[in-house]
C-alpha positions in Angstrom: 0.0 0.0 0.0 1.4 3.3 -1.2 2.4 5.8 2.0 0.3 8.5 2.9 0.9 11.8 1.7 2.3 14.6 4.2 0.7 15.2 6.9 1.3 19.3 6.9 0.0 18.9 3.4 -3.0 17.1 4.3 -3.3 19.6 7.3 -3.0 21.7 4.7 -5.6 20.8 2.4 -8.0 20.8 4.7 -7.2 24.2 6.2 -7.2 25.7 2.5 -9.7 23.5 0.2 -12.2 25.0 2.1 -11.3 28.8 2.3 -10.2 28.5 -1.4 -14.1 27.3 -2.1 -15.1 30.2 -0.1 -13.1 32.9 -1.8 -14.7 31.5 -4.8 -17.9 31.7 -3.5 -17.2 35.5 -2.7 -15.8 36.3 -6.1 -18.9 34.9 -7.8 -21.4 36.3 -5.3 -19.3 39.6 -6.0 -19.5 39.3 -9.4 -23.1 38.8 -9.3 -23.9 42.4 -7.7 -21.3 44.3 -10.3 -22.7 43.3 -13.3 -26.3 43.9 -11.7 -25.0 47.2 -11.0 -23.8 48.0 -14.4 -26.7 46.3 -16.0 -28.6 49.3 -14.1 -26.6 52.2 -15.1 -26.7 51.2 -18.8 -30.4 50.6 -19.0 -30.6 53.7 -17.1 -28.4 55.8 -19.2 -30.0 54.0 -22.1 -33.9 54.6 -20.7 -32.4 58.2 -20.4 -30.9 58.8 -24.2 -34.4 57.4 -25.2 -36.4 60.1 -22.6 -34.3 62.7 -24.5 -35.3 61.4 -28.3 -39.0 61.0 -27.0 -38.9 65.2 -26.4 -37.4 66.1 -29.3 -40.5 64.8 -31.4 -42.6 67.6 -33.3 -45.2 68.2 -35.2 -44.2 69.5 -38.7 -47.6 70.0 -40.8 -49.0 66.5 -40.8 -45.9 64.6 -40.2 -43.8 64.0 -37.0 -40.1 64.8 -37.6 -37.4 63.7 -35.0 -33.8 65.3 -34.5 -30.9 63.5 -32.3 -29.6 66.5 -30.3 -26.1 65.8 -29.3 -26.9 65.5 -25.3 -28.8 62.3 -26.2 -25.6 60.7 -27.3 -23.2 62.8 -24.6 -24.4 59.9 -22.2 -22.9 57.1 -23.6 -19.5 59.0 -24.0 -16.5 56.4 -23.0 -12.9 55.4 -23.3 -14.5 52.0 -24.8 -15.7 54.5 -28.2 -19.5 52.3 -27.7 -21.2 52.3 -30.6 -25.1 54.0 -30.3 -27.9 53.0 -32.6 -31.0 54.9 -33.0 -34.4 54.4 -34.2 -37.8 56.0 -34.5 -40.2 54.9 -36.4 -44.0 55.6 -36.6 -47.2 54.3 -36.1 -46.8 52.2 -39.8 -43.3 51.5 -39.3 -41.6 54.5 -41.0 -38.5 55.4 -40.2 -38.4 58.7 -39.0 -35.2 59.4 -38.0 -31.8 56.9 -36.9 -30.5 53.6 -38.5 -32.9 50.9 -40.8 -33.4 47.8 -40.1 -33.1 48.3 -36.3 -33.9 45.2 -34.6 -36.9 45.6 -32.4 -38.3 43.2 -30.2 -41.0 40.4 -31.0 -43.0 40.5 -28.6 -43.6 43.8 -26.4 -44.0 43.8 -23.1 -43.7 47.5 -22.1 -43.1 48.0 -18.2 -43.5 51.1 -15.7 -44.4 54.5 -16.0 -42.5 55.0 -19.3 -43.4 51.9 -20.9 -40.2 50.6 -21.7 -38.7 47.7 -22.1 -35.3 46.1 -22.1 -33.8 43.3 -24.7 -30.8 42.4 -25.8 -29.9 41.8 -29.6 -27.3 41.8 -32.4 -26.8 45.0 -35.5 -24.2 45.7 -37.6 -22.5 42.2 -36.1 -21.9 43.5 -32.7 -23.7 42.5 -29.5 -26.0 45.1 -27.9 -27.9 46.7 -25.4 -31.3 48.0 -26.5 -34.3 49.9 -25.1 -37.1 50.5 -26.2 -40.3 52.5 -25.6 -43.7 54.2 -26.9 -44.7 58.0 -27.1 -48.1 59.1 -28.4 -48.2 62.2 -30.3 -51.9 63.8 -30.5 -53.4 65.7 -33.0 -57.0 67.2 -34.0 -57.5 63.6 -35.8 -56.6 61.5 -32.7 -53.4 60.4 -31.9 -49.9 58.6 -33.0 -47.6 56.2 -32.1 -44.0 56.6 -31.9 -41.5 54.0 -31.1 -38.1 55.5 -30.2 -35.4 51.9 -29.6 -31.9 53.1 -28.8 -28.8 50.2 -28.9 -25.4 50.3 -27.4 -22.1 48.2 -27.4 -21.1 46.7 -23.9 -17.9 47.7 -23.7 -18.7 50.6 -21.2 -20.4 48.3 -19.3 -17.6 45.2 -18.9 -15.4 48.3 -18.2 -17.6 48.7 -15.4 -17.9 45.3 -14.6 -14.3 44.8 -13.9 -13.7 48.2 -12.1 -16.5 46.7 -9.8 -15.7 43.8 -9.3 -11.8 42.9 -9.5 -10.6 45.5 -6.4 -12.4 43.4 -4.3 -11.5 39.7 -5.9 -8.0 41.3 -5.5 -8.6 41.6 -2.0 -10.2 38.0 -1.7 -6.8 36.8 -3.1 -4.2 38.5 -1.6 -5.9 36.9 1.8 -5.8 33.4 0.3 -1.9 33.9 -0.5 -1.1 35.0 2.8 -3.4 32.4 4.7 -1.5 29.8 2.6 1.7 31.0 3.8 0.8 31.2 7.4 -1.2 27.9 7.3 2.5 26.5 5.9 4.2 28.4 8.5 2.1 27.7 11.4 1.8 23.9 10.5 5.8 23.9 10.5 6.2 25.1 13.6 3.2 23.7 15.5 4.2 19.8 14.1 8.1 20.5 15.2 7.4 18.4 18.1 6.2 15.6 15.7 9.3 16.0 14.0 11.3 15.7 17.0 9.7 12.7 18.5 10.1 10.7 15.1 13.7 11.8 15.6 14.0 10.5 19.2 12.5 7.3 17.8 14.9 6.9 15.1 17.7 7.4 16.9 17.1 5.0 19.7 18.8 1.7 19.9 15.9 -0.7 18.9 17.6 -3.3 21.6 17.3 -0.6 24.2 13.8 -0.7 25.4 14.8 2.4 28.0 12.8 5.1 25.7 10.0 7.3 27.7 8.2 10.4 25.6 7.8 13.5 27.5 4.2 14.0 27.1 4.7 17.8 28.5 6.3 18.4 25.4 3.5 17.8 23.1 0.1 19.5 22.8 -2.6 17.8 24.1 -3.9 16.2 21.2 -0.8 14.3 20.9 -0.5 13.0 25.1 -2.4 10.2 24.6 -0.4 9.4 21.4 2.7 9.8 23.9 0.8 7.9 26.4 0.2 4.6 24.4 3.9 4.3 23.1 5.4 4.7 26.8 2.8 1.7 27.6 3.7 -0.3 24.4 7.4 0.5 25.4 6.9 -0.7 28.9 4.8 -3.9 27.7 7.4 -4.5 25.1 9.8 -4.3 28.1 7.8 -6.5 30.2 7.7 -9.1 27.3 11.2 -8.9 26.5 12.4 -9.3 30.2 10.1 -12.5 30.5 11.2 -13.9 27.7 14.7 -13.6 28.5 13.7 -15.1 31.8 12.2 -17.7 30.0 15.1 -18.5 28.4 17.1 -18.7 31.0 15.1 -21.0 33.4 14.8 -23.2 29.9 18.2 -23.7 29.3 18.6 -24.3 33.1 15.8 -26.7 33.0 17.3 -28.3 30.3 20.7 -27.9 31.3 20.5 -30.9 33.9 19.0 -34.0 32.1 21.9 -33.2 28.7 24.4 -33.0 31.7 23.3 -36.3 33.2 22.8 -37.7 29.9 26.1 -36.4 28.8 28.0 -38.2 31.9 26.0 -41.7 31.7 26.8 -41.8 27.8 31.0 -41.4 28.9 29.8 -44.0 31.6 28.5 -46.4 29.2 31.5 -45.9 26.8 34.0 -45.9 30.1 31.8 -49.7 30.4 32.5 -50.7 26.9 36.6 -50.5 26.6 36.9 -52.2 30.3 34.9 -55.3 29.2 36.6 -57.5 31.8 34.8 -55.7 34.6 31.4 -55.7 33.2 29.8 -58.3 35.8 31.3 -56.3 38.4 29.7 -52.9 36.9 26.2 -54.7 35.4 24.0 -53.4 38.1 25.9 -49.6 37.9 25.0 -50.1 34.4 21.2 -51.2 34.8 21.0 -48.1 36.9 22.4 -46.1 34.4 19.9 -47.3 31.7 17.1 -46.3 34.3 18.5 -42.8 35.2 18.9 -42.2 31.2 15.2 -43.3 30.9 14.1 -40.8 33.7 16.0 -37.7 32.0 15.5 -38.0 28.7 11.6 -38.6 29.5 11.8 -35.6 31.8 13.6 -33.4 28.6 11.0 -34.8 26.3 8.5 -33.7 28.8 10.2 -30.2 29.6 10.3 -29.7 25.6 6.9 -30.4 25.4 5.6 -28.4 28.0 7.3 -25.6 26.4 6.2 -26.4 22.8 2.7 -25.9 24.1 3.5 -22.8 26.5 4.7 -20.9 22.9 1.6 -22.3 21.0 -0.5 -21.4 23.8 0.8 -17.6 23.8 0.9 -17.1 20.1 -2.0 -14.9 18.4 -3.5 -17.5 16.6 -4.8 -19.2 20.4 -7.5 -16.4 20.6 -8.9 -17.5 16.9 -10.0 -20.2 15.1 -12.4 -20.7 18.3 -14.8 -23.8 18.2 -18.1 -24.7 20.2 -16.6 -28.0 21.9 -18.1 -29.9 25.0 -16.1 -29.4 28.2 -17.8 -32.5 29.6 -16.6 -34.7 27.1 -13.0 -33.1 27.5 -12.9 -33.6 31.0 -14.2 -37.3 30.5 -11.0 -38.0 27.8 -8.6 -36.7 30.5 -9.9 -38.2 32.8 -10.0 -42.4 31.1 -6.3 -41.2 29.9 -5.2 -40.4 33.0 -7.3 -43.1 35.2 -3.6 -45.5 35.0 -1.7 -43.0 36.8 -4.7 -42.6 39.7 -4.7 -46.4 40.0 -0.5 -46.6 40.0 -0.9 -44.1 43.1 -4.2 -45.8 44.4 -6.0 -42.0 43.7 -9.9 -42.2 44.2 -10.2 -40.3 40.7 -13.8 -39.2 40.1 -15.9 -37.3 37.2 -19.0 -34.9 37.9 -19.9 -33.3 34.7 -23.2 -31.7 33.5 -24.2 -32.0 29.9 -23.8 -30.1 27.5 -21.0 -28.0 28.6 -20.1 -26.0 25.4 -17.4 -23.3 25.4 -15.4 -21.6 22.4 -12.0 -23.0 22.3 -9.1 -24.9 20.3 -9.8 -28.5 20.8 -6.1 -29.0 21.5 -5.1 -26.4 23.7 -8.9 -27.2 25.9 -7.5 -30.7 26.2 -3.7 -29.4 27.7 -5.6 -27.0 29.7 -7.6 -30.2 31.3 -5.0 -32.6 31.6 -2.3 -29.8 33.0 -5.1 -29.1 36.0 -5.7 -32.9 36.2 -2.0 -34.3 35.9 -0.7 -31.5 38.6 -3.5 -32.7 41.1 -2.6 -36.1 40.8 1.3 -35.7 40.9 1.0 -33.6 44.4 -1.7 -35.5 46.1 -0.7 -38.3 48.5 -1.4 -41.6 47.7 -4.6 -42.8 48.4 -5.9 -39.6 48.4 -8.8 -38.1 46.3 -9.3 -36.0 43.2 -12.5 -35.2 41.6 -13.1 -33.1 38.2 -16.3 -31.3 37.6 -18.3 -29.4 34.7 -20.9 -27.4 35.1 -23.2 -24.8 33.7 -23.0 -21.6 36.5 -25.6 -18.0 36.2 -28.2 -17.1 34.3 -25.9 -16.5 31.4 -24.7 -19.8 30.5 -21.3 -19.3 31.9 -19.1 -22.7 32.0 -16.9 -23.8 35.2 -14.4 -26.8 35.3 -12.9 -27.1 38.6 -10.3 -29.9 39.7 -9.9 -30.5 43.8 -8.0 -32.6 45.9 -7.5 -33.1 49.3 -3.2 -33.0 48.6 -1.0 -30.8 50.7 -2.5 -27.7 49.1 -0.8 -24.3 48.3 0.0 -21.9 50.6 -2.1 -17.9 50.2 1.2 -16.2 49.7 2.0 -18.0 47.1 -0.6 -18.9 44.9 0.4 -16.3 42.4 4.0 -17.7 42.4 3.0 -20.8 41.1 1.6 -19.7 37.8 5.0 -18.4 37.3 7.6 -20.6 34.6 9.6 -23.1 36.4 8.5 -22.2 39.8 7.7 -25.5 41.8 5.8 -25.7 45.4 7.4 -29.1 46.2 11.0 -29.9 44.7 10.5 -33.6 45.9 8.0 -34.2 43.1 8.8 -34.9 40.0 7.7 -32.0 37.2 8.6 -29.3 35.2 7.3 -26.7 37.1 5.5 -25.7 33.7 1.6 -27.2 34.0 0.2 -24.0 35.6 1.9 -21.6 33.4 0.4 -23.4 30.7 -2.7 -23.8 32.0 -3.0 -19.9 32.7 -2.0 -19.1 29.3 -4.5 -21.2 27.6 -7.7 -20.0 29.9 -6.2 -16.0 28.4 -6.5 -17.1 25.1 -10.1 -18.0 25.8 -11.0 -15.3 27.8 -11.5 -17.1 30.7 -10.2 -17.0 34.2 -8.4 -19.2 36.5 -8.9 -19.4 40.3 -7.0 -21.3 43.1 -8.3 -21.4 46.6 -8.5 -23.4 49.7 -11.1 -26.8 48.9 -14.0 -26.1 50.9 -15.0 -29.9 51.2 -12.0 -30.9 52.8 -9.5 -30.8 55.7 -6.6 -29.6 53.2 -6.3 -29.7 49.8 -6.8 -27.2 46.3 -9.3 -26.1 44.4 -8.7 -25.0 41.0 -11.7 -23.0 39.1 -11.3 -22.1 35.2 -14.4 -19.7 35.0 -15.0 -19.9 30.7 -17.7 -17.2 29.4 -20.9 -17.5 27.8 -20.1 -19.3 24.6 -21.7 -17.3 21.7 -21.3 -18.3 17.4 -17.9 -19.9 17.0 -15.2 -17.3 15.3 -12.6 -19.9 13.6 -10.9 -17.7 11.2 -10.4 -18.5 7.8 -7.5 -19.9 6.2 -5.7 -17.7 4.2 -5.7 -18.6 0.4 
């Protein structure tokens, strides 16, 4: 996707698009009123010329004679050098006095007092201006009409036009110009601290995670900009820390069963090129075989666990949900499982309503389950008793799988503690220290919440609640293409 254009130019834009559309606007509407005002002082200079023509009429015997005194054509007197046109003409068309073939209108529609009326036509080739208007002349036999029409060129009136309207357009624009400038130069110096900031970004070390922005320096638009990258900074911190963490109590955890395995391999090697001491060193070796058995099951396991600890807190855990049954998860755990209860002579027990559905991965529901069920019965004494349950809890149709025992428990203080990676109540018990962690992560990337407490059913002993919500349409995403 192409980059976005500047962002003083789109301030920009925005700031002048619409003044520009309102100088516009201006200009027009001011154009508007100057050439109504010059359209008025030319039909009134021409209504005028034609007033004057309309005295001049006499009677001479039987006949009506007409003469163009010079102060009819004094008004239309201009650096332009308009061309006038006159015409009178009587009551059966006869020219009295002015040019032929003067273009009257077709239709009259005489207005006012004066009876005049306004057209605009074309003589000689030139566009013009016309009035024209009616005079009666009476007489002992009745009386006669004369039309007097009187034309003119526009150039006295564009003239006018412009010496209206462009001082003012002048004006409109000269304020664009400058608001452009100061809309540049106020956007320059009010985004300087955007400038700066992208400069204090760039020039941080991007394995340095130290960086705070001063939000004092910005303007308050921009704090809660400020705001979010100090907490993304500080998560990304957070992250970064606990993943270093992680590796480190990894490699520990791993460190010990290569190192044992590492020192029974020379031992079984040691075995091999001293043959004639073998039936004195067959039981060191049997022992061997078992305590290479134990550690590389224990690495196997401790990969594993953190296999599913990364899959659990990648992005992809809070799609691709599904509607699945809790009951019947918490029945498979429990018949897979059931041989380890019986090794340890573990009252293992089910209580699960039906139709327990909650939005989850299929895979990561059944970690979460056997995690909570494999911790109980690795910590609880033998002959003691663990029981799983499902149910449906509130009017919502909120889902709750619990898991109690009546084992040793976990202290208040440090229930938190034990969600942690690698941290481990009891070192005597064999583990990876892993299963909660895992556990936790899992019920985050279904939105649900886990719970430890005292079990309320017995003398001692831990009650772990994974409170799932409401489970609405499944939201699996789609693959991509």
């Amino acid at each position: 996707m192409p980059g976005r254009a500047s962002l003083r130019l789109r301030l920009a834009l925005w700031l002048l698009l619409p003044l520009s559309v309102f100088v516009a606007l201006c200009g027009y509407l001011n154009w508007r009123n100057a050439a109504e005002v010059a359209d008025y002082v030319q039909d009134h200079d021409l209504l005028s010329s034609a007033k004057v023509l309309s005295d001049r009429l006499i009677w001479e015997g039987d006949d009506v004679q007409a003469s163009v005194p010079p102060s009819a054509l004094s008004l239309f007197v201009s650096p332009e050098r308009d061309r006038v046109f006159l015409s009178v003409t009587g009551a059966n068309g006869e020219l009295l006095a002015g040019s032929p073939d003067f273009p009257l209108p077709a239709v009259r529609k005489p207005e006012g007092v004066d009876r005049a009326q306004w057209y605009d036509t074309h003589f000689a080739g030139q566009p013009l201006r016309a009035v024209v208007t009616t005079r009666a002349m009476y007489e002992s036999a009745g009386s006669r009409d004369i039309t007097i029409a009187v034309g003119k060129t526009e150039g006295s009136r564009d003239h006018m036009l412009r010496t209206l309207w462009w001082p003012s357009m002048e004006y409109l624009l000269i304020a664009l110009v400058l608001a452009i400038v100061l809309a540049v130069a106020a956007l320059t110096l009010e985004l300087r601290p955007i400038v700066r900031l992208r400069q204090q970004l760039a020039q941080r070390d991007p394995l340095h995670l130290d960086l705070v922005v001063d939000p004092a320096a910005l303007h308050s638009e921009l704090r809660p900009v400020a705001d979010t990258i100090n907490r993304f900074v500080g998560q990304l911190k957070a992250h970064s820390e606990a993943q270093r963490r992680f590796i480190a109590d990894a490699a520990h955890q791993l460190r010990t069963p290569l190192a044992m395995q590492a020192s029974q391999i020379e031992f079984a090697r040691y075995t091999r090129q001293h043959r004639g001491e073998w039936d004195t060193r067959r039981a060191d070796m049997d022992a061997m075989w078992v305590a290479m058995q134990t550690s590389n099951r224990r690495l196997v396991d401790v990969t594993n666990k953190l296999l599913l600890l990364a899959q659990a807190e990648h992005g992809d855990a809070h799609t691709r949900l599904e509607r699945v049954d809790l009951a019947a998860v918490a029945l498979r755990c429990v018949e897979q499982l059931a041989a380890l209860a019986d090794r340890r002579r573990i009252d293992l027990g089910l209580e699960a309503a039906q139709e327990a559905v909650v939005l989850a991965q299929p895979a990561l529901l059944d970690a979460l389950a056997g995690n909570l069920l494999d911790n109980a019965l690795r910590y609880t004494q033998e002959g003691g008793r663990v029981t799983v349950g499902v149910r449906r809890v509130g009017a919502e149709g909120a889902v709750e799988l619990t898991v109690e025992d009546n084992g040793p428990g976990i202290a208040p203080e440090v229930r938190e503690r034990v969600f942690e990676r690698f941290y481990r109540v009891a070192q005597d018990t064999e583990g990876t220290g892993l299963g909660l962690a895992i556990v936790r992560e899992i019920a985050r990337a279904f939105d649900a919440n886990v719970d430890l407490a005292a079990n309320p059913r017995e003398a001692s002993g831990l009650l772990v609640t994974v409170r799932f919500p409401p489970a609405g349409p499944a939201n699996e995403a789609q693959e991509p293409g």
